[in-house]
N, C-alpha and C positions, 0 to 999 in steps of 0.2 A: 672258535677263536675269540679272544679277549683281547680289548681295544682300548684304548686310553684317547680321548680327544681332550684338546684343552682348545677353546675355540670362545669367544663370547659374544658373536652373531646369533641372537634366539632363533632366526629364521632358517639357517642353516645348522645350526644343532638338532632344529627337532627333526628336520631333513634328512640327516645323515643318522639321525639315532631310530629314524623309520627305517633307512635302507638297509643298516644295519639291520636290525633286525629278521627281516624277511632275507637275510643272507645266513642267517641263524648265529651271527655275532652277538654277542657281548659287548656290549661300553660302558664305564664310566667316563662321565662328562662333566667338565671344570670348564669355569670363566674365567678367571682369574688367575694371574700367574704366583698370588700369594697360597691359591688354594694345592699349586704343581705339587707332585712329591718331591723330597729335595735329595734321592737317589730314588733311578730307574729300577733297582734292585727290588725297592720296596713295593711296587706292585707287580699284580700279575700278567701284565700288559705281553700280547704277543709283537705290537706295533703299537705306535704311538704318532697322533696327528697334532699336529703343532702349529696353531696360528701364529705369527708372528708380532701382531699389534695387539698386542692384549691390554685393556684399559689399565691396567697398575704393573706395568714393564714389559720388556721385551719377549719375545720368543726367543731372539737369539742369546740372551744369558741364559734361559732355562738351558739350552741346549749344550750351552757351552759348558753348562756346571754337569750336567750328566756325563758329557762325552772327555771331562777331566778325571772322572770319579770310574773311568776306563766304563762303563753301560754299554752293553753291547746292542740291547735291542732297537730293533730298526725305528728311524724316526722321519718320519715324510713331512714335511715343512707346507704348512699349505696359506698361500695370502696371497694377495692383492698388490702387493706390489712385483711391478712387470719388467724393472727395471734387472739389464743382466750383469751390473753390481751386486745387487740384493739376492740373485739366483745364486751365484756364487757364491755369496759370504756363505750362505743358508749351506750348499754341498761342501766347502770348503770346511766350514765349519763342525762337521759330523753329521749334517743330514744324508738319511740315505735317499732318497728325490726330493722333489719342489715339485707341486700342484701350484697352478697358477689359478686365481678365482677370475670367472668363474667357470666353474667343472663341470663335464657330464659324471655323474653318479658311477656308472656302470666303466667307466676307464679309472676311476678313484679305488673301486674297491680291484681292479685286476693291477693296480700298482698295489697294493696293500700284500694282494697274494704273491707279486713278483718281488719282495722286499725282505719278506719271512722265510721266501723259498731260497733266497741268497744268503740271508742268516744260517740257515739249515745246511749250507753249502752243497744245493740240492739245483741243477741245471735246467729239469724240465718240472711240468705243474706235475707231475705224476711221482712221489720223491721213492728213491730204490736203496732200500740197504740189502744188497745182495737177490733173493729172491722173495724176500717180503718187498711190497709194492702200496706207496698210501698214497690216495688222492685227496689231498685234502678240500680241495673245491667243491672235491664229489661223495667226499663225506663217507668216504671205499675204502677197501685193504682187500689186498689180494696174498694168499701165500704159495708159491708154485705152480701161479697159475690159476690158482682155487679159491674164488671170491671170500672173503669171511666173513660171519656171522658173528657181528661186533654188537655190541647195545652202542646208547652213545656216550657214555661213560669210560667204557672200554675204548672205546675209541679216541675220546677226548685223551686218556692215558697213554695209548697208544701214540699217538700228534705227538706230545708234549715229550716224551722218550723221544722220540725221534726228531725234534727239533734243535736239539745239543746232542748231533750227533759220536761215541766216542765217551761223552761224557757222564759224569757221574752226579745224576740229578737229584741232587737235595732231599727228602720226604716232605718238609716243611714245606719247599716251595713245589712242589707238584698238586700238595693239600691244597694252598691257596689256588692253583690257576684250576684246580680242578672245581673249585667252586668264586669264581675270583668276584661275585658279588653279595655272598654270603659270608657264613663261617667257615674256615678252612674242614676239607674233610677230616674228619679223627682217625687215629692210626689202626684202629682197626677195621674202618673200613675201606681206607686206602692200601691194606694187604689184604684186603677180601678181593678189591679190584684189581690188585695185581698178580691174585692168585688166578683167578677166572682167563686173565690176559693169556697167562701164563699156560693155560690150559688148551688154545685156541691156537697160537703160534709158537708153540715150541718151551718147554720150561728151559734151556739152554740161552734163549734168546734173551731174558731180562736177568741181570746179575745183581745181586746185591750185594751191596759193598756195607758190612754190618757198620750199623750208629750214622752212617750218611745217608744210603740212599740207593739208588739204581741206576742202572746202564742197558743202553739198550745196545745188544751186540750183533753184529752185520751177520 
């Protein structure tokens, strides 16, 4: 999973960019709210942590401009102020939680997975489109039952299909979150990867919608 923080506490950034880590996340990490993207669209963020007091402007305008420009992905508000005005403007506003500082680590990152799995419109950590079964905590996929043998590429493939449930996911944007701090994958090895997927859980299950992209089918 790829993470987006925008925080400008050094001491909590490097904090959370270790814990990340050892969760096997991804982040790109901003101080600055000049440095924010100015659409959600444009990075490959599966969640995004949002301080609110950032030295050159708000939190809440970044928020406000993404959740105008319709962004759907999830946004957890995280700061210091305790007041339950401030909690509210922040969920009123399009956050999907408020972390209050300061945090234990280990409740920060299971709101992170409970935020993505409501994106997913996915009820338990375990998400089920039919008899495919993906853990993403656990880093699993089961089909009928019968655990699979994913690499983690495949897998990261696999997450990210089934993350926009239904829908018909992009090429462009699967290239990016599939490499979201390098160079996007190139297209022929992002149909190499999804030919292998394809191979593993069923070639009926991912559809392609020619010049757009793919679907991942229940």
């Amino acid at each position: 999973m790829h993470l987006l923080l925008i925080e400008d506490d050094l001491d909590l950034g490097r904090s959370l960019q270790a814990a990340f880590r050892q969760q096997g996340f991804t982040c790109e990490w901003l101080r600055r709210s000049l440095d924010a993207p100015l659409l959600l669209a444009d990075v490959a963020a599966a969640c995004v942590l949002l301080d609110l007091g950032l030295p050159d402007g708000s939190g809440f305008d970044l928020l406000s401009r993404w959740r105008r420009a319709d962004a759907a992905t999830p946004v957890i508000v995280i700061t210091a102020r305790t007041s339950l005005e401030d909690r509210l403007a922040g969920l009123d506003g399009g956050a999907d939680d408020v972390v209050l500082k300061p945090f234990a680590i280990p409740e920060l990152i299971s709101r992170i997975h409970a935020v993505v799995r409501r994106s997913a419109r996915q009820s338990h950590e375990a998400w089920r489109l039919g008899d495919l079964v993906i853990d993403p905590r656990g880093h699993a996929a089961c089909l009928a039952g019968q655990p699979l043998q994913l690499t983690s590429r495949e897998f990261q493939l696999l997450l990210e299909l089934a993350r926009e449930p239904g829908a018909v996911v992009a090429k462009g944007r699967i290239a990016q979150r599939l490499a979201p701090l390098d160079e996007p994958v190139d297209a022929a090895t992002l149909e190499m990867h999804v030919s292998n997927l394809r191979k593993k859980i069923g070639p009926e299950r991912i559809r392609t919608v020619r010049g757009i992209g793919y679907q991942l089918v229940a």
